[in-house]
Structure formats: structure tokens, C-alpha cells
N, C-alpha and C positions, 0 to 999 in steps of 0.2 A: 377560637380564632375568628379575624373578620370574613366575609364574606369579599370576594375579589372576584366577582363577575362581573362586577360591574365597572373596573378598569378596564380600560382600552386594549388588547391583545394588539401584538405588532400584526401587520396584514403580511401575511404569506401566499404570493401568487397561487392558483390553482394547480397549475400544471406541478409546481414543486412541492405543493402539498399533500397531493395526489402519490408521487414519487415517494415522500416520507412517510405515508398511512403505510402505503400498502408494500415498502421495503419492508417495515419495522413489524407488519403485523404477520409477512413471512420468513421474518428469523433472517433478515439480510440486511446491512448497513446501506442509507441509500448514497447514488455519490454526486447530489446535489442536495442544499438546503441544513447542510451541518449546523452554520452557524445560529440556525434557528433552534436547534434542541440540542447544542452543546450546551453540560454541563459540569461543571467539576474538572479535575486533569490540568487545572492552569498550572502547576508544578510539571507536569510531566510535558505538557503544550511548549512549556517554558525550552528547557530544557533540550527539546528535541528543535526549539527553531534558536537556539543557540548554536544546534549543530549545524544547522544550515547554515548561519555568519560563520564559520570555521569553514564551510568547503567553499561559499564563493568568496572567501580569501585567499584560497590555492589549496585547503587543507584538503583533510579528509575523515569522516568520523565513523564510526559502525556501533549503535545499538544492538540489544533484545528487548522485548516487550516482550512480558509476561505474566500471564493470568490466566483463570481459567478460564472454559469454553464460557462463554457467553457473558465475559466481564467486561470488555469494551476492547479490545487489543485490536481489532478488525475497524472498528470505528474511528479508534487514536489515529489507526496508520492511513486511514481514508482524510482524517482533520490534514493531518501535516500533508498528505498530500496535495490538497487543494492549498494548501498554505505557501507549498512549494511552488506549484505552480502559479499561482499569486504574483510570486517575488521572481518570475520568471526563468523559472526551474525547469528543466526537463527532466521527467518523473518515469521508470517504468515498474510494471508490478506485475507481478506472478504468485500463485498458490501453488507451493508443492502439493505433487501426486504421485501414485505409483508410476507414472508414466516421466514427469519432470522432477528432477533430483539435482546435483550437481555432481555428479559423477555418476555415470554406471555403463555399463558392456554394452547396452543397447540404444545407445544415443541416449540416455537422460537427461544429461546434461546440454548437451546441445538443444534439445528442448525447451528445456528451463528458458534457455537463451534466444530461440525463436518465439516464445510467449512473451518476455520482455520485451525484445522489439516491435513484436507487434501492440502492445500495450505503451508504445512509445508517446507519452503524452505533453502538449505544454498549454500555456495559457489561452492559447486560441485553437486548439482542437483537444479537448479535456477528456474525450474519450478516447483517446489511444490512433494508432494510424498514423500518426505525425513522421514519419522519415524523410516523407520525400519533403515534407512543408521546410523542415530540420534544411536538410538538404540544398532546398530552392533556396533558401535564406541564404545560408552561406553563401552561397553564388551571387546572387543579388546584392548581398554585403559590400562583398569585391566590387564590384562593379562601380556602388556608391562610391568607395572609397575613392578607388580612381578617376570619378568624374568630379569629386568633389575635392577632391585632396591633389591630383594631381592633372587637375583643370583642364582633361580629355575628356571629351564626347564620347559616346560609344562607336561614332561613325568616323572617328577623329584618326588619321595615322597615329601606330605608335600606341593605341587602347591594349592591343590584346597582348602586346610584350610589359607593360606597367600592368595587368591582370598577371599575366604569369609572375613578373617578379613578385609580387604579394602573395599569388598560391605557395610561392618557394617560402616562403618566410614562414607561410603555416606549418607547410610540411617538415621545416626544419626542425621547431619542432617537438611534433607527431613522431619525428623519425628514430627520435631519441629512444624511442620506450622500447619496450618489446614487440615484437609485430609492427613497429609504429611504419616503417618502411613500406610496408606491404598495404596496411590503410592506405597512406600517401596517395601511394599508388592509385588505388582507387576509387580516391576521392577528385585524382586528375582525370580522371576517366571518365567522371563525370562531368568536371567542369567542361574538358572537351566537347562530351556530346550534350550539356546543353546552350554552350556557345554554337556550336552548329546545329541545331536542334534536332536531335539523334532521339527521338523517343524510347525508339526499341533500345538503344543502346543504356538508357538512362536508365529502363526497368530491370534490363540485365545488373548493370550494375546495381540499384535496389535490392533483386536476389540475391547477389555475393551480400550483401552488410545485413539481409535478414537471416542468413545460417544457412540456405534455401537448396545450396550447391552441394550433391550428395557424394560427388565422389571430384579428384583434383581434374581429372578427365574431362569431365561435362564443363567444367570451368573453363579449359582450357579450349574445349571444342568451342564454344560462346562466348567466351571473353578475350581468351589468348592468356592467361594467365596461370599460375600453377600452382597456386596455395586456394586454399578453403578454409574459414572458419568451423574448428573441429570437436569433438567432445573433450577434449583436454586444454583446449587453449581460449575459450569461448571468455572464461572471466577477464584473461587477456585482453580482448581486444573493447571489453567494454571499460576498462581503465584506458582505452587509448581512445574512446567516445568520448566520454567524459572530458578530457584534455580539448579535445575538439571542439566538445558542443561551447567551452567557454570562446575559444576563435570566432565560433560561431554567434557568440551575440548573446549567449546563454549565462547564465550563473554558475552551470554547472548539471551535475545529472546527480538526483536521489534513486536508489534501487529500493524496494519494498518487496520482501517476501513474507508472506505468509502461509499457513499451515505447514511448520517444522514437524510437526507429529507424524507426517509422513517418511521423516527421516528414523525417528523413534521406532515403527512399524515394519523397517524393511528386518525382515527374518533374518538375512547371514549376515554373522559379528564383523564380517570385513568389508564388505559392501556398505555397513554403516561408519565403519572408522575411515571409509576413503573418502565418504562424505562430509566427516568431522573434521577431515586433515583438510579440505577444501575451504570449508568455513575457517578455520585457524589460518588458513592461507589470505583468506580475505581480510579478516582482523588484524593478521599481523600486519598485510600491507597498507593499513587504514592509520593504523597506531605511528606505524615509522618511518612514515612518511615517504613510501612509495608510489602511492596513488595521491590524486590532486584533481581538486572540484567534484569529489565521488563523496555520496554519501550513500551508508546501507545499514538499512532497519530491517531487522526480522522477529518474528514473532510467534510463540508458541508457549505451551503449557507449562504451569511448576516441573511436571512429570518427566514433558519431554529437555529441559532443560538439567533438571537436579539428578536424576535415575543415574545410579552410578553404575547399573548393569548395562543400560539400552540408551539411557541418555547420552548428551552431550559432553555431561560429566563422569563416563565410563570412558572419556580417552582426557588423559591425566592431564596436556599440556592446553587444553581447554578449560577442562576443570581447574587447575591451578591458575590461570587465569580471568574466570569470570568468578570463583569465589567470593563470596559476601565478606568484608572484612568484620574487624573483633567491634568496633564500633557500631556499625549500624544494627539498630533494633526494631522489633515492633513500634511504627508507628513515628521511626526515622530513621528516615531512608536516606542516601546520597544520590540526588538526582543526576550526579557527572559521571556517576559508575555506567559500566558497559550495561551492568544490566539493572531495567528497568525492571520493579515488579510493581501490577498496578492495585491499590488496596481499593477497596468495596466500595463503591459511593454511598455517601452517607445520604440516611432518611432526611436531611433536610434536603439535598440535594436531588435526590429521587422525589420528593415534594414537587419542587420547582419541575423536575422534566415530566412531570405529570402535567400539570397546569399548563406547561407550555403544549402537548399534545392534545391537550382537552378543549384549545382554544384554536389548533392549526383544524382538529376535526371538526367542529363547527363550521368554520370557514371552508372548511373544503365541500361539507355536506348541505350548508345555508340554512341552518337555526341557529339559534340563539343559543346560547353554553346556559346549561340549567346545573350543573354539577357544582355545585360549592366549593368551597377548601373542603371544611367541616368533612364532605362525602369523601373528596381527594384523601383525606387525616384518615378515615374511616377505610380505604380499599386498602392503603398500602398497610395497617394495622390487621386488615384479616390475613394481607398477602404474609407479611412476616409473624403471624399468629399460629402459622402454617409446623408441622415438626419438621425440623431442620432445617428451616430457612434462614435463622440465623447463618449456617457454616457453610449452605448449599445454594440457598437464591441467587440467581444471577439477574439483571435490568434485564436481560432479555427477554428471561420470563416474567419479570415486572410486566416489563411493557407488554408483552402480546397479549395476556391477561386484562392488561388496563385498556387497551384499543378497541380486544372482542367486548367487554363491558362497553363501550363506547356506541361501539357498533350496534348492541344489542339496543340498548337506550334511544337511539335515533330512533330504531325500528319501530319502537313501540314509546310512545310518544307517555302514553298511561303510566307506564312505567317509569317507577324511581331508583336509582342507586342503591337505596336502604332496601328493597325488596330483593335486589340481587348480594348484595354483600350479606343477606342471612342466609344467603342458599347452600347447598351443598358443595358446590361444584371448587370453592377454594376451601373444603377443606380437606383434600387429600395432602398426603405429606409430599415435601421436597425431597426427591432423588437424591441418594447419597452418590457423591462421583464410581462407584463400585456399579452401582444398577446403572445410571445413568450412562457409562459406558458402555455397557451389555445391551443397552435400547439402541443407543448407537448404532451398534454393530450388527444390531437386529434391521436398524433401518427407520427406528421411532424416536419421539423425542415421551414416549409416556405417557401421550395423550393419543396414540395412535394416527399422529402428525409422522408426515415423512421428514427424516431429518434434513437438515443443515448444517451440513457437518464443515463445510468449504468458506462459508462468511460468518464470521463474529461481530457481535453487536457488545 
């Protein structure tokens, strides 16, 4: 192969180069600078921002993404996120945990639902926290409209009843859905106090739409009102967001969950089938057209997916549902199917994300790239030289292998590539998923690295 040092690498600012080293070389996807070491997934990319033309049409769609730990599932759903938000999406995400679930006895689920909101994100605030922005918009929206559409000032007789008839028209509706009355409501509670500019009252209301309000009581003492967003009704009111966020100026709202394996995990058979019956609950209302501007992607392992003891496919009207049909096989796949599984990037593929990282570290560090293809041809060859790397490597272990070589190289200037790819250190075997678990659950990834068990790369 030629030598390709000597083409121009694209320039990747520091600050986001910075963010991409040192996510990737600790086992965490970063969530700026994708488009720089995306590689491969344009079928699955596809696909997935297909579904996003079907929700800001009115639809609605629901995904699985599934692979194993450290195949890219964490990364896909960070792409389409920023994708989403792009096309001026409101995005929120969550990892289940023993603590957030969609159902359980001890608020789980309500949970889950305080972590979304607060991970409330859209094109101008990309880290999360967006409600009140959400919020102010709509209000301001109104406003526009009436000054512009129906040729009153704000100071003008007559503004604030041409505001309110346009809030009634939202609300109408909002009102439709389930709970949609009870939003309405205090989404007017807002517009009131920040027509009169009510701060405290604006934040109160903020707590009611974050889940925040612990019993109907406090609500009632604070607000005057006598509903709460609850641990059974939480997916409720975010199908009645969604309806909203499109009033509001939005596209529509994506949900993104990831680590399903926590659902696989929970020890009693019923605690995990009322989880399964929630997710079924979601799908079906995706599928038939109950929900509208909602999209939802989630993401978890062959294991926690296919297990027909503990998985998702140990409760039959899931399982009979996301089944693989008689047609698709190794190496074709139906990308319209519910569930996505995502196959191994190929060595040319893995090629290319190499070069691309060999050139963002340069840049981030200020030498010169001395690593050739030829050495690039030569790492990934001892990486999969490796016993069982065929059926067991995962990029993630590519990569943080490939970066600490990187790392080492800078350091020592004397040093070549070809003195580290003879050494010992790649070549212990790849972890069969059996040990690999059990390091896990120890707390290691194998190299007496703390794991990462909550971000996938």
C-alpha cells in the first residue's frame, strides 16, 4: 500500500479533538465531533433518519439497536442524535439502571422520566437542560404570531385575548390525548406567569413537567392543582410532549434509551415482565398510530434481546413481534425491521477509523503523523492475530489499543510502531463473552481497567 501521510488530514479544532482522544481512549463515545470518525453504519444511519421523516410527518416509529458491548450501539445512537437535533429535533436520553427502569414499586419509572427531562436537549442547547428554553419558545412563538399575523403590538388593546385564543387552539389539541387536559393546564400557567413575569411561579411550574412533585399534596399546596406526573402514567405525558414540542416550533421529540441489560438483570420474573409489557406498550403505540412526532430507539445486547428465559423474548407477544423473519440471513439484513442488528465493521473500514484517529492525534498533540498505512495494515493485523478476535473484538478495543499505541509513540519520539507491534502486550487472547462478563461483574475490562459498562463505543 501507498504511504498517505502525506495527504492533507481534515483539521479538527482542538478543543473537539481533545474530547474525541480522550472519550475513546476511556471506553466512552464522545458527544461532539462524530462526524469526524464516523465510519461505516450508512445502511443503519439510513434507516434510522428515515425514521425521523416519518415522525416529523405526524408518524411515529420505535427501533432496537443491537450488538454486543462495545460494537458501536452507544455511538449509532449519539450519531442520530446529533442528527436529530440538526434537523431540529428535541432529543432526550437515558441509560437504564437498577435505579431507572420503566416500571417498578420504588419510583423507577418515574425516574427514567426525570433523567429524560432533564437530558432535554435541542439544537442550541445540545447538552441537556433545555425545558425552560423549550418553554420560553412557545411563549414567544405566540407572541410572534400575534404581532405578526394579527397586526398587534404587544402594548396594543386586545394582544393578550388574540394570545389566549391561539393558546386555546394549542390546547385543543393537547386535550385530546390522554392527560392532555391536565398538560393544557399547565402549560396556561405558564403562559400566565410569564406574561406577568412570575418567576417563582414559572419554576414551580418547571417542577410539575420535570416529575419533581412527590406527592398530589405538595402540588396542590404550590401550584393549586391536584394531579402529578406518576410512576404509571410518566410515558403518558411524554406522548402528550411530543404533540406539543411540534406547536412548539419543533419537529417532534426522539427518546433514546440505552443499557436494556439492566432490564435483563432484574432478578424477579415479574418485575421484569411488567417492564416488557411497558415496552410492548410503547411499540404498539408507535406501530398504530397512537402516538405522533415520537420517535424511540433503544438499545441493548443479542442476549438481553433474544434470551428467551430473561430476555425480552421470554414474554411471547414481544417475542412474536420483533422475530427475525424466514428471509433474512447472514449478511442480509432488512433495515425497516423493528430490530436493527449491527454486523462487525469491516477491516477496511476499521482501516479508515484508524487513519482518521492517527491524524486527529497528531493534531491535537502538534507533530507530525509518522505512522504509515503500511504500520496502520500491520496494528490492526496483530490486533486480529489475536485468539478469538475474529468472534470476540470489538472497535472499542481496537481503538483504545490503537490510541495507547499512539500515545506511547508521541512519548517517545525514538520509537517506531514496528518495535511495539513485536511486543507482547497484543498478544494475549480476546475475551470470550463468558470471561468477559465475569470481568464485568468484577469491575474490569481484563486489563485491570475499571470498566464501562454504561457507554458503548
Amino acid at each position: 500500500m501507498n504511504d498517505n501521510t502525506n495527504q492533507t488530514p481534515v483539521r479538527v479544532p482542538k478543543r473537539i479533538a481533545a474530547v474525541i482522544i480522550n472519550s475513546l481512549k476511556g471506553g466512552v463515545v464522545p458527544r461532539v465531533g462524530l462526524p469526524y470518525i464516523t465510519v461505516g453504519r450508512e445502511r443503519e444511519i439510513a434507516a434510522l433518519l428515515h425514521d425521523l421523516e416519518l415522525v416529523q410527518d405526524g408518524g411515529a416509529s420505535f427501533r432496537f439497536l443491537v450488538g454486543r458491548y462495545g460494537s458501536g450501539k452507544s455511538f449509532l445512537l449519539q450519531t442520530i442524535r446529533n442528527h436529530a437535533m440538526g434537523n431540529n429535533f428535541v432529543v432526550c436520553d437515558a441509560d437504564l439502571s437498577p435505579e431507572r427502569r420503566f416500571q417498578g414499586t420504588g419510583g423507577q419509572g418515574l425516574a427514567t422520566y426525570r433523567e429524560l427531562i432533564r437530558n432535554l436537549s435541542t439544537k442550541t442547547r445540545p447538552d441537556g437542560g433545555a425545558l425552560n428554553l423549550v418553554l420560553d419558545r412557545w411563549v414567544s412563538g405566540i407572541q410572534s404570531q400575534v404581532t405578526l399575523e394579527d397586526g398587534l403590538a404587544p402594548d396594543a388593546p386586545g394582544f393578550e385575548e388574540a394570545m389566549e385564543r391561539r393558546i386555546l387552539a394549542t390546547m385543543s389539541e393537547i386535550q385530546e390525548l390522554v392527560h392532555g387536559y391536565d398538560f393544557a393546564r399547565l402549560l396556561t400557567m405558564y403562559w400566565h406567569a410569564s406574561i406577568e413575569g412570575d418567576d417563582e411561579k414559572k419554576a414551580l411550574v418547571t417542577k410539575w413537567f420535570r416529575g419533581e412533585y412527590r406527592t398530589k399534596t405538595e402540588a396542590r399546596q404550590e401550584l393549586g392543582v391536584n394531579i402529578v406526573i406518576g410512576d404509571d402514567d410518566w410515558y403518558d405525558y411524554l406522548k402528550v410532549f411530543a404533540t406539543f414540542l411540534k406547536a412548539a416550533g419543533y419537529q417532534g421529540l426522539i427518546i433514546l434509551i440505552d443499557e436494556l441489560v439492566n432490564l435483563y438483570k432484574i432478578p424477579n420474573a415479574v418485575s421484569r415482565q411488567y417492564n416488557y409489557e411497558k415496552i410492548l406498550t410503547m411499540y404498539n403505540d408507535t406501530l398504530q398510530g397512537k402516538a405522533h412526532y415520537l420517535g424511540i430507539i433503544m438499545g441493548g445486547t443479542p442476549q438481553t434481546i433474544e434470551d428467551r428465559r430473561r430476555g425480552l423474548y421470554s414474554y411471547e407477544a414481544l417475542r412474536s413481534r420483533l422475530t427475525q423473519g424466514r428471509f433474512a440471513q447472514e449478511g442480509i439484513a432488512d433495515m425497516l425491521a423493528p430490530v436493527i442488528h449491527l454486523q462487525p465493521l469491516t477491516h477496511e473500514e476499521l482501516l479508515v477509523l484508524i487513519e482518521k484517529l492517527a491524524d486527529i492525534h497528531a493534531g491535537l498533540f502538534g507533530y507530525a503523523r509518522t505512522i504509515t498505512q503500511e504500520e496502520l495494515v500491520q496494528f490492526l493485523s496483530a490486533e486480529y492475530d489475536r485468539v478469538g478476535a475474529d468472534s470476540h473484538l470489538t472497535p472499542r478495543e481496537v481503538i483504545r489499543d490503537f490510541i495507547e499505541l499512539l500515545d506511547i509513540l508521541s512519548q517517545n519520539p525514538g520509537m517506531k510502531a514496528e518495535d511495539l507491534l513485536k511486543g507482547s502486550f497484543l498478544q494475549s487472547p480476546v475475551l470470550a463473552p463468558a470471561e468477559a462478563a465475569a470481568q464485568k461483574s468484577a469491575g474490569t475490562d481484563g486489563k485491570g481497567h475499571d470498566k464501562f459498562s454504561e457507554f458503548e463505543i
